[in-house]
N, CA, C and O atoms as CSV, one atom per row, in Angstrom:
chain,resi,resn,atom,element,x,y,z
A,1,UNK,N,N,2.254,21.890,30.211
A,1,UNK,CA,C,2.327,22.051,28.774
A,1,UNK,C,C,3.558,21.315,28.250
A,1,UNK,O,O,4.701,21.429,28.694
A,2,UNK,N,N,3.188,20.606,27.323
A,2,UNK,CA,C,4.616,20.002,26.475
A,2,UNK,C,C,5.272,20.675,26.065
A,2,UNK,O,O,4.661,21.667,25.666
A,3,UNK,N,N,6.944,20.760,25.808
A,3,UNK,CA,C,7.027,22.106,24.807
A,3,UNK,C,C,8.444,21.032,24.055
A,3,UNK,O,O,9.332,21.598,23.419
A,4,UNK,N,N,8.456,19.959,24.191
A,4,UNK,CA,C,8.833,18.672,22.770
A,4,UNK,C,C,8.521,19.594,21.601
A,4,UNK,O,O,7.439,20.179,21.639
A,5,UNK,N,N,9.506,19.843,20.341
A,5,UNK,CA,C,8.900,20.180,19.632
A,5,UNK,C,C,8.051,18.878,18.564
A,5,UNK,O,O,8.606,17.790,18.409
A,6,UNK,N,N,6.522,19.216,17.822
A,6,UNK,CA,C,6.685,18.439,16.473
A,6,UNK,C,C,6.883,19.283,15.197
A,6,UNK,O,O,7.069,20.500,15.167
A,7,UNK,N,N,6.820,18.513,14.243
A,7,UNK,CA,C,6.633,18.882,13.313
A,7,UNK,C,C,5.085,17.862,12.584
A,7,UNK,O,O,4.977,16.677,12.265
A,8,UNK,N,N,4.284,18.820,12.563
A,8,UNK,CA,C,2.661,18.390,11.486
A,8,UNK,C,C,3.043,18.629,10.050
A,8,UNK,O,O,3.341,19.772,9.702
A,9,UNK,N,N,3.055,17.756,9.299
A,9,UNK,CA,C,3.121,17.185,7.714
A,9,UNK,C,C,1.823,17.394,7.230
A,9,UNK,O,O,1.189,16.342,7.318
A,10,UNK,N,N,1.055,18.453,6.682
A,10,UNK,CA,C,-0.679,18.553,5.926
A,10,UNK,C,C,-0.848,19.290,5.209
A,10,UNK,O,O,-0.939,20.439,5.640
A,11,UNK,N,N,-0.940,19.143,4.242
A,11,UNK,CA,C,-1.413,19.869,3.047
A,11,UNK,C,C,-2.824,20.158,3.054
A,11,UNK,O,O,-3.296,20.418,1.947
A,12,UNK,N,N,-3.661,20.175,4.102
A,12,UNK,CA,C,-5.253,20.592,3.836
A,12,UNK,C,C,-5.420,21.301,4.360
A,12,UNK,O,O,-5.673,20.677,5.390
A,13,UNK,N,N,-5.583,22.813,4.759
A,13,UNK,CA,C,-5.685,23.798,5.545
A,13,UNK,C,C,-6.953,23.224,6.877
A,13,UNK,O,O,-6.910,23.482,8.080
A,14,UNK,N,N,-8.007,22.393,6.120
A,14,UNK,CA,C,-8.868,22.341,7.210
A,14,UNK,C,C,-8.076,21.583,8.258
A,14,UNK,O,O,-7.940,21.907,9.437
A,15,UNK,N,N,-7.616,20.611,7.691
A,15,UNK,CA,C,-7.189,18.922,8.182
A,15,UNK,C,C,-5.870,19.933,9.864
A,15,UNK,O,O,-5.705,19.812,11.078
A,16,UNK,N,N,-5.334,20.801,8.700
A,16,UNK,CA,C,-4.622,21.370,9.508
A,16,UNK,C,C,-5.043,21.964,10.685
A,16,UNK,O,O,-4.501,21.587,11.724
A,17,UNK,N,N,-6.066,22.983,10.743
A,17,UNK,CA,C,-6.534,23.558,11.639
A,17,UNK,C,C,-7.528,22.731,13.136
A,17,UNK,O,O,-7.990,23.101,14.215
A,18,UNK,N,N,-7.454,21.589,12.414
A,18,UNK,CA,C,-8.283,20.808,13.069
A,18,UNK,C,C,-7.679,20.255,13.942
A,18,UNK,O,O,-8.118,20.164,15.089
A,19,UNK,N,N,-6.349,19.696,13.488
A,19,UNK,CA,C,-5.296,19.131,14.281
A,19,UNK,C,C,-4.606,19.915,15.161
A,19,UNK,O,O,-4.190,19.425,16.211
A,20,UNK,N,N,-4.395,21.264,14.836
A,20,UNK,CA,C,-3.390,22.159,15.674
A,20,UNK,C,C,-4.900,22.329,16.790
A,20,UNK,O,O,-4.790,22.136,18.000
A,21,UNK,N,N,-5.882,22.606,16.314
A,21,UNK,CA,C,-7.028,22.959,17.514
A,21,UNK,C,C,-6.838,22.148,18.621
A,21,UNK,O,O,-6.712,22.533,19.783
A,22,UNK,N,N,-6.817,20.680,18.095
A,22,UNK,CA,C,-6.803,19.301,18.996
A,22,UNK,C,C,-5.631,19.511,19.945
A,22,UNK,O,O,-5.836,19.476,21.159
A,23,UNK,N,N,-4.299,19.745,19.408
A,23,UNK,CA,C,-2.914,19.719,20.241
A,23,UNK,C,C,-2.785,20.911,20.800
A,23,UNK,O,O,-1.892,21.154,21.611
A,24,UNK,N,N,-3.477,21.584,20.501
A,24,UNK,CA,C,-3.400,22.926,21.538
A,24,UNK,C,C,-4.141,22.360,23.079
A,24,UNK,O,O,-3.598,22.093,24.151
A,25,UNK,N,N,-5.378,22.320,22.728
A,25,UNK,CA,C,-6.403,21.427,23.982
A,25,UNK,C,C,-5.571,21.092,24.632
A,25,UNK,O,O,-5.443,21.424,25.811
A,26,UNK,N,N,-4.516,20.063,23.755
A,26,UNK,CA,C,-3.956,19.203,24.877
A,26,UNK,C,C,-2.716,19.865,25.422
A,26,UNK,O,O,-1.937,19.491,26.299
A,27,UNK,N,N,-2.732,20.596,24.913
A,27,UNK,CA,C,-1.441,21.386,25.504
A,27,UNK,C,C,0.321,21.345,24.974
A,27,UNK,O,O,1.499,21.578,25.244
A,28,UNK,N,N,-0.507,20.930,24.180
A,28,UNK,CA,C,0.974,20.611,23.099
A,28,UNK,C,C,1.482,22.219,21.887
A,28,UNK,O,O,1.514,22.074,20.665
A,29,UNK,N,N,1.630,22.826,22.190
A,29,UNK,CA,C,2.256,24.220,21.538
A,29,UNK,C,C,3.161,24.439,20.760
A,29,UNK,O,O,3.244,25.545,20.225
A,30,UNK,N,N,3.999,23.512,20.521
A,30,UNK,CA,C,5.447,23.548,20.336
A,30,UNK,C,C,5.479,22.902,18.894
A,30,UNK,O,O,6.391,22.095,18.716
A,31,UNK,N,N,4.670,23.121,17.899
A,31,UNK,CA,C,4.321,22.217,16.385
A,31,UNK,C,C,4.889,23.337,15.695
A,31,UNK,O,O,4.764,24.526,15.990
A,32,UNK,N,N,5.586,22.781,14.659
A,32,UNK,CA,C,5.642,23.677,13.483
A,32,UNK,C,C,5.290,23.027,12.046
A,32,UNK,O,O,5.554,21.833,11.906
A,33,UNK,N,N,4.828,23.591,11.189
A,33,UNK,CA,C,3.845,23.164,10.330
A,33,UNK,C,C,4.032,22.894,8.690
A,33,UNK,O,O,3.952,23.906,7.994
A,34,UNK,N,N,4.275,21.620,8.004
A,34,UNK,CA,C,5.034,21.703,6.913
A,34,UNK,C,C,3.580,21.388,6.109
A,34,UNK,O,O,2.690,20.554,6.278
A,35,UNK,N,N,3.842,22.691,4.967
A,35,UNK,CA,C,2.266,21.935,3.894
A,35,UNK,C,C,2.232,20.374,2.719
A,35,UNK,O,O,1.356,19.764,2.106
A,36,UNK,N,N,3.628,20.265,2.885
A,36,UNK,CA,C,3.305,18.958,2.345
A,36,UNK,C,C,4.729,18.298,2.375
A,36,UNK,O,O,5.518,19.018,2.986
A,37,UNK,N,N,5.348,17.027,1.849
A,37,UNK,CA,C,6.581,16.436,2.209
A,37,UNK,C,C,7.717,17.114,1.799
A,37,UNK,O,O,8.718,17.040,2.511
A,38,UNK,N,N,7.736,17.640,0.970
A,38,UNK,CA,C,8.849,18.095,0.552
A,38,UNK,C,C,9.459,19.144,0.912
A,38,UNK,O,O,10.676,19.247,0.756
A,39,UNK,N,N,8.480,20.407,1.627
A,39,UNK,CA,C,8.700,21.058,2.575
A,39,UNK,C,C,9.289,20.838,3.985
A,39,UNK,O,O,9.986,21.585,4.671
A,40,UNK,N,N,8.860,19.723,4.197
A,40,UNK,CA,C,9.207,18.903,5.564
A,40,UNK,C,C,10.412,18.543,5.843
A,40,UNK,O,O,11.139,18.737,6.818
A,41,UNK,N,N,10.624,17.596,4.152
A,41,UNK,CA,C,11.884,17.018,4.408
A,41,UNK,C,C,13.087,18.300,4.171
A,41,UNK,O,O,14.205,18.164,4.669
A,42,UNK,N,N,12.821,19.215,3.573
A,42,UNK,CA,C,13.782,20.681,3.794
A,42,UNK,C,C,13.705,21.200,5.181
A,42,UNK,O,O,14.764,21.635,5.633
A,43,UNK,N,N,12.589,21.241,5.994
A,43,UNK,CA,C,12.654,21.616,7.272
A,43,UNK,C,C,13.683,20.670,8.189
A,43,UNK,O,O,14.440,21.141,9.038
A,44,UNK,N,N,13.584,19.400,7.898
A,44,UNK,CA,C,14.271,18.275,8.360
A,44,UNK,C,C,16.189,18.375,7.971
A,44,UNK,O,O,17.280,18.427,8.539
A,45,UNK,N,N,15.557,18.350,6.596
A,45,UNK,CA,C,17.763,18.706,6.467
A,45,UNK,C,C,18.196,19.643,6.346
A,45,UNK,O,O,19.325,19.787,5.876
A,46,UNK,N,N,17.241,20.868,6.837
A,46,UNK,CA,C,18.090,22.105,7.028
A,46,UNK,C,C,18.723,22.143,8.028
A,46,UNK,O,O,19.886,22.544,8.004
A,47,UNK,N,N,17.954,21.624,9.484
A,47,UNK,CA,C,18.656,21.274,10.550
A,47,UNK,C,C,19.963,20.738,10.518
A,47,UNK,O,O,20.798,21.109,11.343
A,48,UNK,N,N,20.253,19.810,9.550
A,48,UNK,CA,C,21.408,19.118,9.622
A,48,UNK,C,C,22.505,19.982,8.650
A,48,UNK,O,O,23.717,19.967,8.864
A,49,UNK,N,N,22.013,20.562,7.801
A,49,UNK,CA,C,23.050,21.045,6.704
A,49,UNK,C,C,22.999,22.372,6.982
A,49,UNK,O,O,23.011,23.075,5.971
A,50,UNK,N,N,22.924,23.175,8.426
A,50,UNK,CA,C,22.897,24.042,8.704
A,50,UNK,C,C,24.079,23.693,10.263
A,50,UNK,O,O,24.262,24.433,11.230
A,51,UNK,N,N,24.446,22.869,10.093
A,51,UNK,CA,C,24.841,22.004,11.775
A,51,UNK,C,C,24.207,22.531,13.169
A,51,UNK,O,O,24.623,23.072,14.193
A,52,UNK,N,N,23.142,22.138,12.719
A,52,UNK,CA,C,22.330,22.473,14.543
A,52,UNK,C,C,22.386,21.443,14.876
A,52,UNK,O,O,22.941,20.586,14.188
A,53,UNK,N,N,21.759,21.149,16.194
A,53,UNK,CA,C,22.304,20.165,16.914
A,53,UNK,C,C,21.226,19.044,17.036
A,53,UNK,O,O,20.101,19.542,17.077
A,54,UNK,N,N,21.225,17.611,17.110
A,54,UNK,CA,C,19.812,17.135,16.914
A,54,UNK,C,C,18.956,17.474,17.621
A,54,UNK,O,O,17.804,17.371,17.200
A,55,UNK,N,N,19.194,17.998,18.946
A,55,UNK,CA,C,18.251,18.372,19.684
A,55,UNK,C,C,17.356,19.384,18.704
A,55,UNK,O,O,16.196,19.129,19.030
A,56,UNK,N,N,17.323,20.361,17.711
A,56,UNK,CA,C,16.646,21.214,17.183
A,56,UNK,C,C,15.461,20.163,16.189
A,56,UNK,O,O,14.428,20.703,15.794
A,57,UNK,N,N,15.637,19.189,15.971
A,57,UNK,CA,C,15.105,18.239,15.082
A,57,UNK,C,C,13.515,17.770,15.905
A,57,UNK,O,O,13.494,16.943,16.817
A,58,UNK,N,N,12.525,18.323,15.490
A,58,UNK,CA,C,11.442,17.380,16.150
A,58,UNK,C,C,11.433,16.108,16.996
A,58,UNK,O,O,12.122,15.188,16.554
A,59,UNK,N,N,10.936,15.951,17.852
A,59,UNK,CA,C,10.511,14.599,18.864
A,59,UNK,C,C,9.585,13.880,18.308
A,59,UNK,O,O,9.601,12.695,18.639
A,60,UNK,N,N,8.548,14.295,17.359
A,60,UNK,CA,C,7.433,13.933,16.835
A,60,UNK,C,C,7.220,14.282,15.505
A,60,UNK,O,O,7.641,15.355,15.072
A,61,UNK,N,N,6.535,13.391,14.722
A,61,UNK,CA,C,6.639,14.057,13.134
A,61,UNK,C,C,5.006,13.150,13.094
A,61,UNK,O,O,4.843,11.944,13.279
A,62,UNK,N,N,3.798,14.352,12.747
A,62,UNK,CA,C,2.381,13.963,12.571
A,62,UNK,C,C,2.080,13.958,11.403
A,62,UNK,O,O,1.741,15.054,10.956
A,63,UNK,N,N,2.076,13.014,10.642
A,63,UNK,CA,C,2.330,12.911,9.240
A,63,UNK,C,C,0.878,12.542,8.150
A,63,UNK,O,O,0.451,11.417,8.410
A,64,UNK,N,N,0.353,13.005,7.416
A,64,UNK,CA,C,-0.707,12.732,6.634
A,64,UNK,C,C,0.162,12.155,5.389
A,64,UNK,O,O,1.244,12.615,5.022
A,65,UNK,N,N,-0.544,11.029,4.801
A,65,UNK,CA,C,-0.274,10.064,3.777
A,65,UNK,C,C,-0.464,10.901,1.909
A,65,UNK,O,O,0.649,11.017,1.395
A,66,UNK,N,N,-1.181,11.220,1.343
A,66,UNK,CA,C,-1.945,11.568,0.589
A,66,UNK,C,C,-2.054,13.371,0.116
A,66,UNK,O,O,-3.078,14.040,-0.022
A,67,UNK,N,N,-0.691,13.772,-0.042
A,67,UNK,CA,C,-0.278,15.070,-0.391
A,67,UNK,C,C,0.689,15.247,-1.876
A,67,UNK,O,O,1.089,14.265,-2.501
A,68,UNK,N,N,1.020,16.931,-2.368
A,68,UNK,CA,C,1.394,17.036,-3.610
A,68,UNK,C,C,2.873,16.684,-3.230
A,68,UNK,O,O,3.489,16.684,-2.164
A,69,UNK,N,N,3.333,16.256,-5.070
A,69,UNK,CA,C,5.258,16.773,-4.664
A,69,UNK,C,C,5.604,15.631,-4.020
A,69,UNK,O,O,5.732,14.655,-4.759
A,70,UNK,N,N,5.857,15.406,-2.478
A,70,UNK,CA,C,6.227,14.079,-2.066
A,70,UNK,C,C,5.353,13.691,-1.234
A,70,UNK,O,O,5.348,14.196,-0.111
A,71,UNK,N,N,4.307,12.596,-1.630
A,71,UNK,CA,C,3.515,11.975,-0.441
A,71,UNK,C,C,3.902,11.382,0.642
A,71,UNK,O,O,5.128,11.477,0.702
A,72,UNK,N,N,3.344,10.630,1.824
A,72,UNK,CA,C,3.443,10.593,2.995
A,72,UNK,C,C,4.561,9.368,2.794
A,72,UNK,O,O,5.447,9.419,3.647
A,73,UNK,N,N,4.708,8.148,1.719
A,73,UNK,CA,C,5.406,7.186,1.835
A,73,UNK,C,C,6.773,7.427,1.402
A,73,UNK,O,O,7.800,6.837,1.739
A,74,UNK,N,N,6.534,8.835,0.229
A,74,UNK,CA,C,7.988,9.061,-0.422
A,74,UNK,C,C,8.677,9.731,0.712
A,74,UNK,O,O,9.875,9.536,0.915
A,75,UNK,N,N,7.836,10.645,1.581
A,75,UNK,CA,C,8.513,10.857,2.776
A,75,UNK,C,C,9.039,9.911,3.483
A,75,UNK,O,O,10.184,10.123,3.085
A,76,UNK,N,N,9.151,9.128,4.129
A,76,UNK,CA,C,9.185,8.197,5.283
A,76,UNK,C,C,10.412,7.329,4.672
A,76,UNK,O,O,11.275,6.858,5.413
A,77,UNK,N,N,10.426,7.126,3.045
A,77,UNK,CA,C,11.264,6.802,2.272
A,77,UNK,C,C,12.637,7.136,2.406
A,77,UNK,O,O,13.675,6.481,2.499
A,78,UNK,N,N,12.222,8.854,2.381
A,78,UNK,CA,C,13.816,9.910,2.707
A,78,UNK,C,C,14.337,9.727,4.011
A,78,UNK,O,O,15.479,9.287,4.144
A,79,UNK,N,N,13.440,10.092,5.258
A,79,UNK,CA,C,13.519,9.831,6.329
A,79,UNK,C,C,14.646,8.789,7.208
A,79,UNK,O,O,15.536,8.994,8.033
A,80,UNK,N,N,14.151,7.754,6.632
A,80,UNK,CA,C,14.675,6.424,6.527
A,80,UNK,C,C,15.940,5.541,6.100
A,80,UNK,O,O,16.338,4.401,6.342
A,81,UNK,N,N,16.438,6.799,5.229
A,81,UNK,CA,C,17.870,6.823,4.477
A,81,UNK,C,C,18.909,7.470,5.604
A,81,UNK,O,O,20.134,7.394,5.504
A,82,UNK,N,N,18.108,8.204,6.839
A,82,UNK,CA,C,19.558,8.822,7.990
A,82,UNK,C,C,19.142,8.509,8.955
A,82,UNK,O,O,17.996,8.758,9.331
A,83,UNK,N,N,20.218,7.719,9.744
A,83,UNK,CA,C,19.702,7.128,11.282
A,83,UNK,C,C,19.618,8.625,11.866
A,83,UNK,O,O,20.534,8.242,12.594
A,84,UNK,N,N,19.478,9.487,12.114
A,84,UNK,CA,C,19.308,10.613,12.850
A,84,UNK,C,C,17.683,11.004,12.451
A,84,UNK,O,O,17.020,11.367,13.423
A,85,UNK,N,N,17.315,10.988,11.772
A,85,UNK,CA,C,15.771,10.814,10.891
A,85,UNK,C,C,14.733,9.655,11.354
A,85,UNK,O,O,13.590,9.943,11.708
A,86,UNK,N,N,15.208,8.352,11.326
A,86,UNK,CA,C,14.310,7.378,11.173
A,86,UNK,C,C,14.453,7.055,12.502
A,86,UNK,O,O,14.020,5.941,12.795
A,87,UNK,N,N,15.058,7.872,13.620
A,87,UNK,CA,C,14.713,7.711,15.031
A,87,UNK,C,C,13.635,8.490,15.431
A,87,UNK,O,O,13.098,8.232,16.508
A,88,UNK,N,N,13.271,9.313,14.806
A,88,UNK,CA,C,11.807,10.331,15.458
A,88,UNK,C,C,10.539,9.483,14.894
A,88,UNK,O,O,10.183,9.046,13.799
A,89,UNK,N,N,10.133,9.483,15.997
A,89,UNK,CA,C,8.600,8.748,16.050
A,89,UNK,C,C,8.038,9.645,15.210
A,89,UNK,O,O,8.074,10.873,15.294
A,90,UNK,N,N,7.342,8.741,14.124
A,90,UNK,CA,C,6.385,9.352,13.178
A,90,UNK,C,C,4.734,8.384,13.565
A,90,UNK,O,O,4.457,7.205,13.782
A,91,UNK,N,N,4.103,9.449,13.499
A,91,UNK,CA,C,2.285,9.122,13.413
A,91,UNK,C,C,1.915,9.540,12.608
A,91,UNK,O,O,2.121,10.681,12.194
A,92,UNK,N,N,1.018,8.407,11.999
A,92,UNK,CA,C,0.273,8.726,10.581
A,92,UNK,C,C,-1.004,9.426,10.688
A,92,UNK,O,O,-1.850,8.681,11.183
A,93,UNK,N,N,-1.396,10.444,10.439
A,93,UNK,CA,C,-2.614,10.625,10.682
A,93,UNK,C,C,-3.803,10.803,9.274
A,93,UNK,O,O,-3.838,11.874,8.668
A,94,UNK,N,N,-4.529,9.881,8.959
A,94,UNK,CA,C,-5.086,10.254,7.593
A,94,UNK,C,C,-6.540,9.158,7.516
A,94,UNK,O,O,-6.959,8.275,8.263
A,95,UNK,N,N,-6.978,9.700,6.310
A,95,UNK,CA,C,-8.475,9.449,6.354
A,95,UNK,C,C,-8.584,8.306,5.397
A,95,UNK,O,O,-9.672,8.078,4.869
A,96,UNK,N,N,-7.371,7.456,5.095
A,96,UNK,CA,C,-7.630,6.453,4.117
A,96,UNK,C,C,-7.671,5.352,5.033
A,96,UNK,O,O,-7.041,5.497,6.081
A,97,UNK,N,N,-8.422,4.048,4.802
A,97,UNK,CA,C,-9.144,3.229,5.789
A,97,UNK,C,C,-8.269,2.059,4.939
A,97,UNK,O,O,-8.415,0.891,5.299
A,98,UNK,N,N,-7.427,2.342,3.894
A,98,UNK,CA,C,-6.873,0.811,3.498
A,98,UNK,C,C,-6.283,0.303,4.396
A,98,UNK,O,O,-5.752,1.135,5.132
A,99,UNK,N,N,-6.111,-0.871,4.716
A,99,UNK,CA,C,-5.364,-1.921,5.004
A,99,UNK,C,C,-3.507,-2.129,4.150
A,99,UNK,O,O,-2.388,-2.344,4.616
A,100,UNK,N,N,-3.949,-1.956,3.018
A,100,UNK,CA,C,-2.105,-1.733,2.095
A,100,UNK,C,C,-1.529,-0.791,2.981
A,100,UNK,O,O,-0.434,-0.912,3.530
A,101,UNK,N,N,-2.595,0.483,3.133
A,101,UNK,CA,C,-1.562,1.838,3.260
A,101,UNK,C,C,-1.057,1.704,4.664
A,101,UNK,O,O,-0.125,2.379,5.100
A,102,UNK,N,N,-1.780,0.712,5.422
A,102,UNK,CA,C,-1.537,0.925,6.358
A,102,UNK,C,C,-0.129,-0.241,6.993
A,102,UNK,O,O,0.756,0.161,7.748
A,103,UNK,N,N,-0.224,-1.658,6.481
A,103,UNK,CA,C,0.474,-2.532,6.449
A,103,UNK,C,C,2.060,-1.955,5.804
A,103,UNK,O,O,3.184,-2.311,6.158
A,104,UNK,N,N,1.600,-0.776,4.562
A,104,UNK,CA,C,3.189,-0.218,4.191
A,104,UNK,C,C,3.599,1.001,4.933
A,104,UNK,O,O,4.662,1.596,4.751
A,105,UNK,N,N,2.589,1.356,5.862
A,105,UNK,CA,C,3.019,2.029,6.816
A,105,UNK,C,C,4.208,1.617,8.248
A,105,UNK,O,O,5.170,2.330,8.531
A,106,UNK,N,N,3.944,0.704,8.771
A,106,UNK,CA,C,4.154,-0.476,9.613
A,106,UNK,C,C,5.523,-0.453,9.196
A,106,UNK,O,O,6.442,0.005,9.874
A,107,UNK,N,N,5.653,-1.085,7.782
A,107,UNK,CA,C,6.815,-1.527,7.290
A,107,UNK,C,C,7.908,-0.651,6.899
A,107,UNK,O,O,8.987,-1.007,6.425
A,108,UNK,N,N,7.459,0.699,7.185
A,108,UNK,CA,C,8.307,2.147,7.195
A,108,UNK,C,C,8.836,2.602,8.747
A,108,UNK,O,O,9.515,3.547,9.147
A,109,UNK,N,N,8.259,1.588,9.336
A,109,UNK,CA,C,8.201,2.176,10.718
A,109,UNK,C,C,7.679,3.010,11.495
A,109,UNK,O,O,8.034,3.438,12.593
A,110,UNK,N,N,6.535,3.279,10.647
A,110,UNK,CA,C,5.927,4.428,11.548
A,110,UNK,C,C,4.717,3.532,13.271
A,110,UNK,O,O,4.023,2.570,13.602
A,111,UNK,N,N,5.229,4.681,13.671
A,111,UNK,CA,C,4.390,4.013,15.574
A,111,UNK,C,C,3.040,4.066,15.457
A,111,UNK,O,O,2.426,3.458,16.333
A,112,UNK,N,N,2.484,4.548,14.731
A,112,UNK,CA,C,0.836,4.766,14.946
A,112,UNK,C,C,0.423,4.612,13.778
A,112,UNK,O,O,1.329,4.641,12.945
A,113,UNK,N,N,-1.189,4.370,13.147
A,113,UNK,CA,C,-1.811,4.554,11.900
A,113,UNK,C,C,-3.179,5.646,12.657
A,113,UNK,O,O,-4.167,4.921,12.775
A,114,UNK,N,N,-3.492,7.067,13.162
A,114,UNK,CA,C,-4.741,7.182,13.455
A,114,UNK,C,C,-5.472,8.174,12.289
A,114,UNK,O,O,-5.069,9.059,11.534
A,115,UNK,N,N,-6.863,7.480,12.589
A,115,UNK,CA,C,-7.933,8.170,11.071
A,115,UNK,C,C,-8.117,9.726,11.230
A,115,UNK,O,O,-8.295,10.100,12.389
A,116,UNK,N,N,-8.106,10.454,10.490
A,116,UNK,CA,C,-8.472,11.903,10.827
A,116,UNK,C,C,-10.216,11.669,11.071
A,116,UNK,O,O,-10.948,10.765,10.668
A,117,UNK,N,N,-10.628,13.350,12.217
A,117,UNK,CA,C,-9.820,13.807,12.843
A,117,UNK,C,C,-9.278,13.374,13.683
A,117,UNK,O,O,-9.589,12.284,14.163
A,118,UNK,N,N,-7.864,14.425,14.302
A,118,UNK,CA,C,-7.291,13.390,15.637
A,118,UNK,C,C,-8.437,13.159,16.644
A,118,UNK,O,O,-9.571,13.540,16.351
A,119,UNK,N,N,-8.257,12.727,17.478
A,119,UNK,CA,C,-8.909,12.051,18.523
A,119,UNK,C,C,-7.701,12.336,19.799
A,119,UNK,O,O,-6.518,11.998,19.826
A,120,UNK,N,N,-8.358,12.938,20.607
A,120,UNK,CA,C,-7.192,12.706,22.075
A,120,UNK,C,C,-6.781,12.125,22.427
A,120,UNK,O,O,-5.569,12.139,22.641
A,121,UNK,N,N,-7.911,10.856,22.825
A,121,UNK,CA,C,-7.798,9.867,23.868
A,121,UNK,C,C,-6.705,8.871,22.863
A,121,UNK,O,O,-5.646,8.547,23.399
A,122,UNK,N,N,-6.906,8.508,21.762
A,122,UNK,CA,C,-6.099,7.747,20.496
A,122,UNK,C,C,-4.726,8.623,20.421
A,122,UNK,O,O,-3.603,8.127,20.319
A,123,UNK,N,N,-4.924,9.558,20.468
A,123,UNK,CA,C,-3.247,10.102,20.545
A,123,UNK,C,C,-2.286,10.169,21.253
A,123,UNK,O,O,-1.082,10.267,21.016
A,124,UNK,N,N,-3.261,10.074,22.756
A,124,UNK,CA,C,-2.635,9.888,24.284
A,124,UNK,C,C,-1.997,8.862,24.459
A,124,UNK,O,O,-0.785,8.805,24.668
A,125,UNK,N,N,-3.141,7.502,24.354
A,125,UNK,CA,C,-2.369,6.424,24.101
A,125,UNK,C,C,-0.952,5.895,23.344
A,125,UNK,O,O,-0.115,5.059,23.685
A,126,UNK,N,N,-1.093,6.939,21.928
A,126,UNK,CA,C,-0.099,6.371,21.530
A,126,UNK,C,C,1.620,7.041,21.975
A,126,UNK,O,O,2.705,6.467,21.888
A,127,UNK,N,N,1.365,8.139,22.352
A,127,UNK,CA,C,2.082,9.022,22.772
A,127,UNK,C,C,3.132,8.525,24.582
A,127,UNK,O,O,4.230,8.748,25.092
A,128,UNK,N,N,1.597,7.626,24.955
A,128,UNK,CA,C,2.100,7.253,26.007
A,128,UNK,C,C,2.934,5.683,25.541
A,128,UNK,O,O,3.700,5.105,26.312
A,129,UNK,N,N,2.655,5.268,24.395
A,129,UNK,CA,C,3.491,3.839,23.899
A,129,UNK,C,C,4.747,4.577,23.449
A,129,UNK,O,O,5.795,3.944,23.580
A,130,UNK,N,N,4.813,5.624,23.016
A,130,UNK,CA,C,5.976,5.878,22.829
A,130,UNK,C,C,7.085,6.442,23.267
A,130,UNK,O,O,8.100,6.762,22.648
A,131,UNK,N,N,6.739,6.564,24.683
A,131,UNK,CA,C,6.953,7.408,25.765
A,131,UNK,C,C,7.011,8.864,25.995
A,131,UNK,O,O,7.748,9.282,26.889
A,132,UNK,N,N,5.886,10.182,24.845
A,132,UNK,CA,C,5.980,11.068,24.744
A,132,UNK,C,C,5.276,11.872,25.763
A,132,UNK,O,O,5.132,13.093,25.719
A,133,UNK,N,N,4.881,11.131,26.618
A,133,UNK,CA,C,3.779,11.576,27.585
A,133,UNK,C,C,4.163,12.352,28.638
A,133,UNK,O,O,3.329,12.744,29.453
């Protein structure tokens, strides 16, 4: 069992349940669950403005594009402003098939673009490019 923590970014209860179903399978347990960015990014700098240590900070951040308050890019935006932040591998996970969203994804740095739902074998892979495996 992994016990890396992530943090899952989803505002869709299904989208959600679907995904935690998937990472359980795989044995991944250790998620904690933000309903949309702005929640996240408070989960994110509480860690720091609380002085825990980075180790308390997610290994993984599973991120959906297309939420209220701060969407997936205004996230990645904040993120991106603290080298302690824009070192955790972020994966996009979402059901928009553009090409923009995905090219300004790239350019945020995120490691993965995969379509909902997750997929294992697509997550494995990328997990194993990023050396989370």
């Amino acid at each position: 069992m992994n016990s890396w923590p992530v943090l899952l970014v989803e505002d869709q209860p299904d989208d959600q349940f679907l995904t935690l179903r998937t990472l359980k399978k795989m044995k991944i347990s250790n998620v904690a669950v933000a309903n949309e960015g702005e929640e996240a990014l408070r989960v994110l700098w509480g860690g720091i403005a609380s002085d825990q240590r980075a180790s308390s900070l997610p290994e993984l951040i599973i991120l959906d594009l297309r939420m209220p308050k701060v969407d997936g890019f205004q996230f990645l935006e904040r993120m991106n402003t603290d080298d302690r932040m824009k070192r955790i591998p972020v994966i996009v996970l979402s059901s928009s098939p553009q090409e923009s969203d995905k090219a300004r994804c790239r350019a945020l740095g995120v490691k993965a673009y995969l379509n909902k739902p997750l997929e294992p074998d697509a997550f494995n892979l990328v997990l194993k490019k990023i050396s989370l495996s």
